[in-house]
C-alpha positions, 0 to 999 in steps of 0.5 A, spaced: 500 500 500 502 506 497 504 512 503 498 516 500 493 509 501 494 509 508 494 515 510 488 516 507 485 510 510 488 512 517 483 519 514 477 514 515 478 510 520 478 516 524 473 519 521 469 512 523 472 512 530 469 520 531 462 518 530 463 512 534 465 516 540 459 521 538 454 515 538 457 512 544 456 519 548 449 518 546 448 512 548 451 513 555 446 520 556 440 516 554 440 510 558 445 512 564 450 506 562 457 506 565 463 509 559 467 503 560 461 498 558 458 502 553 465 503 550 466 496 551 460 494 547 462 499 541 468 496 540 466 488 540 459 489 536 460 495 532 467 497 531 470 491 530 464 488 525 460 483 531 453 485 528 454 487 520 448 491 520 451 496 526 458 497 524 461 503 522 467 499 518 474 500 518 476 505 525 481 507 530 479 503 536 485 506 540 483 513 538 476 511 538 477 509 545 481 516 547 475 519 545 470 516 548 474 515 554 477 522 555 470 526 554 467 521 559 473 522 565 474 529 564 466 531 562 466 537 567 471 541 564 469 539 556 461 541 558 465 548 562 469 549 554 462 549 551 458 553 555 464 560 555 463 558 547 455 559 547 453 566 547 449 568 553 442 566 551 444 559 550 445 554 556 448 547 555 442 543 558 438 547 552 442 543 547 440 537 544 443 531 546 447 529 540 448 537 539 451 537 545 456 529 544 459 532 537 461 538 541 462 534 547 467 529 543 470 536 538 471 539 545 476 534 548 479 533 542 481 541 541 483 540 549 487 534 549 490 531 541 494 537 539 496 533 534 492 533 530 490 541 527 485 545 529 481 546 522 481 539 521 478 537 528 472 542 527 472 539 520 471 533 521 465 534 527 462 539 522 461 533 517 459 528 523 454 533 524 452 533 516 450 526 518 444 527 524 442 534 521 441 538 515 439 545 517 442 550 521 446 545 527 453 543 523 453 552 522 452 552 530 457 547 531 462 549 527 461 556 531 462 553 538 468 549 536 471 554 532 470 559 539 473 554 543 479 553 538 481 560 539 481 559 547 485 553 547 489 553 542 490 560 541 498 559 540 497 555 534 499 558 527 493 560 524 489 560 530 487 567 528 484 565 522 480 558 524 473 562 522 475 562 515 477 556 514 472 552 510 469 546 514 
């Protein structure tokens, strides 16, 4: 496999990893079931190919656990980033369940995987959000995600310029 073959697979299997992460948060909200179980679930039935009809095909399960598992233990902290980022007539709690887990899942990433560019984090949970919604919510996201960028990553070259770059 060509360089550019893998790094493109590597694209996907994040990109599944993401959504995966975001539908774990989801299912953690809704049914009150423990990170570790839910996590563990995902990774045996869904990412790994258990139940045909509910994989997501080919993705990172190490980043997808860092994920999953990094908004779960430090969700005090990612709910804070996202509550400084919406303006004053908006409160968390107002947020749609899985409105909030995309940025829940964005917000930790911007926070801990440094790595990995700020335009192409907010890119790719914009596209996250293009698969749940059609109208104005992957706009609002790439709002929130770009506010929260400029804060924790301030230092990072082009940070300035975030909100121009198309996602």
């Amino acid at each position: 496999m060509s360089k550019s073959s893998q790094k493109a697979l590597d694209r996907k299997r994040r990109t599944a990893a993401r959504l995966a992460a975001v539908q774990t948060l989801y299912q953690m909200a809704i049914t009150g079931t423990p990170a570790p179980r839910v996590i563990a679930e995902f990774k045996e039935l869904r990412l790994e190919g258990g139940a045909d009809d509910e994989s997501f095909g080919p993705a990172d399960p190490v980043f997808y656990e860092k994920l999953a598992a990094g908004v779960a233990s430090n969700l005090d902290a990612v709910d804070q980033l996202i509550a400084g980022a919406l303006s004053e007539d908006w409160a968390l709690d107002r947020l749609e369940t899985i409105v909030r887990n995309i940025l829940q899942c964005g917000a930790h990433e911007l926070l801990a995987h440094g790595d990995i560019p700020a335009p192409v984090v907010i890119s790719e949970y914009v596209d996250v959000a293009h698969a749940f919604f059609a109208e104005k919510e992957p706009g609002f996201i790439n709002g929130v995600l770009d506010r929260i960028a400029r804060t924790v990553r301030e230092d990072e070259p082009g940070a300035a310029a975030l909100g121009s770059e198309s996602a």
